[in-house]
Every structure is written in C-alpha cells, then in structure tokens.
C-alpha positions, 0 to 999 in steps of 0.5 A: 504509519504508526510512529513505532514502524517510522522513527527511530528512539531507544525507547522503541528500540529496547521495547523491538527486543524487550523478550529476547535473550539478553546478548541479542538485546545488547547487539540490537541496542548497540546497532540501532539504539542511538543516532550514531549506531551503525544501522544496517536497515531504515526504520521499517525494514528493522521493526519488521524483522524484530517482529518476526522475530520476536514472533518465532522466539515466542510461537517456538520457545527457542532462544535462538534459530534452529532447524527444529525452530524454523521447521516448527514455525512454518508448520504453524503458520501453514496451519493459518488459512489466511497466511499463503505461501509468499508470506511464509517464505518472507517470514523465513527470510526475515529470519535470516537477515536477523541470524546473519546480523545477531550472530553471524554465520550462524544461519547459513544452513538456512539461506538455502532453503530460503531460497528455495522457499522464495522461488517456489512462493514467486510461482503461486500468484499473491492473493491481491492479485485476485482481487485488483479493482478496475482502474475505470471503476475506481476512477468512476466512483472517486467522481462520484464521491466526490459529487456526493461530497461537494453536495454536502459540503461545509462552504456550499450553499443553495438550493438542493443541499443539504444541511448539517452534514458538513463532516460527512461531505468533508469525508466523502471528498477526502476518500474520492479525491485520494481515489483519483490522487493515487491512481494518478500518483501510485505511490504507497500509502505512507508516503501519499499519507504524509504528504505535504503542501510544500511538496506540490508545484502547481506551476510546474505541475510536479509532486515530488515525494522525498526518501524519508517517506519512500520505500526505496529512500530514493526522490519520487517526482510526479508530474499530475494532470490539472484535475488533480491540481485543481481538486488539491486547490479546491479541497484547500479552499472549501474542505479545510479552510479552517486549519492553522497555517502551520498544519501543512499536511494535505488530507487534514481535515478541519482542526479538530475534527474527527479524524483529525490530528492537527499539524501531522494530519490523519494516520494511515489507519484512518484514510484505510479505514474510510476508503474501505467503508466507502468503497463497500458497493463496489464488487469488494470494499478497495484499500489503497494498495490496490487502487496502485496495482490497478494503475499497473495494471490498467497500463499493460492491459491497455499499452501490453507494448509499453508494459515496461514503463509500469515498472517505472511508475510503480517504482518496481526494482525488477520488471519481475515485480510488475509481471504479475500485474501483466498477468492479470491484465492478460487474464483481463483482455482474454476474457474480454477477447473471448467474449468477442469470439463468442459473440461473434459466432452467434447467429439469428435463430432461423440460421441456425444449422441443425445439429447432427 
C-alpha cells in the first residue's frame, strides 16, 4: 500500500485538501493533521474520502455539496462503462460522511438518497463476482509455479536445471507460493503484504495478523496447514537467504534485487503486478482479491451447510456481505447439477424413441 493511503503526517494531510476552499482545508487539518487531532477515521478510510472529494470538487466546479453538484457528479460517472452502480453509490456516500464532518447538518437532505442509491446498488451483483476463479484451479497452478520455480531456482543444482535464471525462479516461487498462502489465509492484499517473520508461530501453527494492518483494526489469528509452514520455511531457506537480518518482511526477495525494497519488502503493486503476468493461461489473468472471494466461495459451494463460517473466515461484518459468494457458488453447483441431469437423460442411439 502506498505510503500516502497507510500513515498519517501534515504533509499528507495538507496535499488530501490542497484545492479545496480554505475553511474546509483548516478543519481538515485541525482534525487529522497532528498526532493529537481527534481523527474520526483510520488513515485509509480518510485518504479515500478526500479523494472523492476532492474528485467532485474538481469534475463540478462547486465550492461545496449541492444538489446540482451531486446530480451532476452522478450523470458523470454513469457516462463511464467501466464504473457500475455500487461504486457510485459508495461515491455518494463518501460524500456524505464528508459533508457531515466539513460542516455538519449541512448534507442532510442528501442521506436519503444515498441510501436509497445503496439499496438499489446491493441488488445488482458486483462485476468481480463474475469473474471469481475456482479455488481448485488456483490451488493447481500455485503448485505448478511453484515446481517451475524450484527448477529455476537460485540454490538448486544438478541434472535438469537450468542455469541463470535464478530471479525468474525466485519470482516464479514468490507468486505461487502467495497463490496457495492466500487461499489458505484469505485476508486482503495489504495485510498478506506487510506481513512479518515475527508474525508466524510455526510451533503453534498460528499467523496472526495485527489491527494496524486489518481493515477492521481488529487481531486476525490464523491457524495454517504444514504445507504452508513448510513453503514459508523453504522460500526462507533457498529463495532469500542472502537478505539482511533486519529485513523481516516475508515476500522480500534477494537485497536489492528487482522487486525488492530492502527492510519494507515488495509494494502491493509489485506482488499485483506479478500475480497478474503469471496467472495470464488461466480463463483470466487473477488478482489477489479474488484468489480470497474464491476461498469464500469454495466453502458455501462445497459445505452450502456450513456457509456462515465464510463470514468468519473472510472477516465479513454481515453475513449479507458473504451471500453474494453463496450466489455464485449456487449458480456453480446448478450448473454442475444440470449437466448431471442432462446426461442422465441420455440414451444409446438404438434407443432412441422416435419423435412424434
């Protein structure tokens, strides 16, 4: 995550509101600009509203919220084939929680609406979801880049392998090994990113995730299975055993090189950007968010009786949230039943009743 959407200084603060009018600067400032303002949001909830913010101020010419402002913003966006419904509505809301803490009251005429813009967003299906990869799949290739990654290795030596391509292994490891860590570990990208050594028990056979790197700021234990344990152990051991000590991030690879930043560890972007060129013979190049809605909705296609305990493994704060990974898994099974029906219904050709 870029460091602009994750920490907190005066300097980010004041570049959030810089073409804003100057009153709404200083209550932005005076609410979030020091360690002991009282900030109402975490640092990413804040950048996010700023920005769209700052994105209607801009697209509107208005020096505040209004109707013709607000009417004007949505007509722009839904000219944008590529921006649906539930992002507008979040726009809208944004605004909202943004009128209600630049000059309170002032916005009220506007909750109603937003509102109803949420409920009518919640009953068109989000695009991802009609794109969700299949757990197995993912879980197959992972292995496979994996093995591709070992062959190519930096440590591994002997008959068969090749030699000088010791980054491409490393690479090739990294990606699958995140592949299978994530659909084992579904938490979001920012927080798998960010993980460090010090967060693993591998007696215990526990990760724990810490609030400052959740989106709900809250502890995420994890117990994982040994394979994972042991990839972490292996890509210790063969992938970067050059790093420093004090570089404790788990997905650094060698110091220095391409990919790399030493003592923090590869940016979000970079583990995207690899993820997505290595996952390309798939039906569709995967990101990380979906290798987690695949976790989802592996469990409430394969347990439909146990669909609730996806909410708890992805963290969802309602159920609501994780019903539309039972959707799709419903969809899944029906079509998988139907082709059972079908074939069922098939007979040997000299059996065939003539039609009437």
């Amino acid at each position: 995550m870029p460091a602009c959407n994750r920490t907190w200084s005066l300097e980010l603060v004041e570049r959030d509101c810089a073409t804003w009018p100057a009153d709404e600067q200083a209550t932005w400032i005076r609410l979030f600009g020091r360690p002991t303002s009282p900030r109402r949001w975490v640092r990413p909830t804040a950048y996010q509203n700023a920005r769209v913010y700052t994105r209607y101020l801009l697209l509107t010419n208005e020096t505040g919220i209004t109707p013709e402002g607000v009417e004007t913003f949505i007509l722009i966006h839904e000219a944008d084939e590529d921006i649906c419904r539930r992002t507008i509505a979040g726009y809208v809301a944004d605004l909202v929680e943004m009128g209600d803490l630049l000059h309170p009251g002032s916005v009220d005429w506007l909750k109603g609406p937003a509102l109803a813009m949420k409920r009518e967003a919640d009953r068109t299906p989000k695009k991802r979801e009609a794109a969700i990869p299949d757990a197995v799949d993912l879980l197959e290739h992972g292995w496979k880049l994996i093995r591709l990654g070992r062959r190519l290795g930096p440590k591994r030596q002997g008959p068969g392998v090749e030699k000088g391509n010791g980054h491409r292994g490393t690479l090739l490891f990294r990606t699958g090994f995140f592949i299978i860590f994530v659909l084992n570990c579904p938490e979001r990208l920012r927080a798998v990113a960010d993980l460090r050594l010090g967060q693993i028990d591998h007696e215990k056979r526990r990760i724990t995730f810490t609030p400052d790197q959740t989106k709900d700021k809250k502890e995420h234990p994890w117990t994982v299975p040994p394979e994972v344990l042991a990839l972490i152990q292996e890509w210790r051991k063969d992938f970067r055993p050059t790093l420093k000590p004090t570089d404790d991030c788990l997905w650094s690879t060698a110091a220095g090189g391409p990919g790399s930043t030493t003592g923090t560890g590869p940016c979000t972007s970079t583990l995207y950007a690899a993820l997505r060129k290595e996952t390309g013979e798939l039906p569709a190049p995967v990101t990380p968010h979906p290798i987690r809605n695949a976790a989802g909705t592996l469990i409430v296609r394969e347990a439909p009786d146990r669909a609730a305990m996806a909410s708890s493994l992805l963290w969802h704060k309602s159920r609501k949230t994780t019903g539309e990974y039972t959707e799709t898994a419903t969809m899944i099974r029906a079509t998988e039943e139907s082709w059972d029906i079908i074939a069922s219904y098939r007979r040997p050709a000299g059996r065939r009743r003539p039609r009437r």
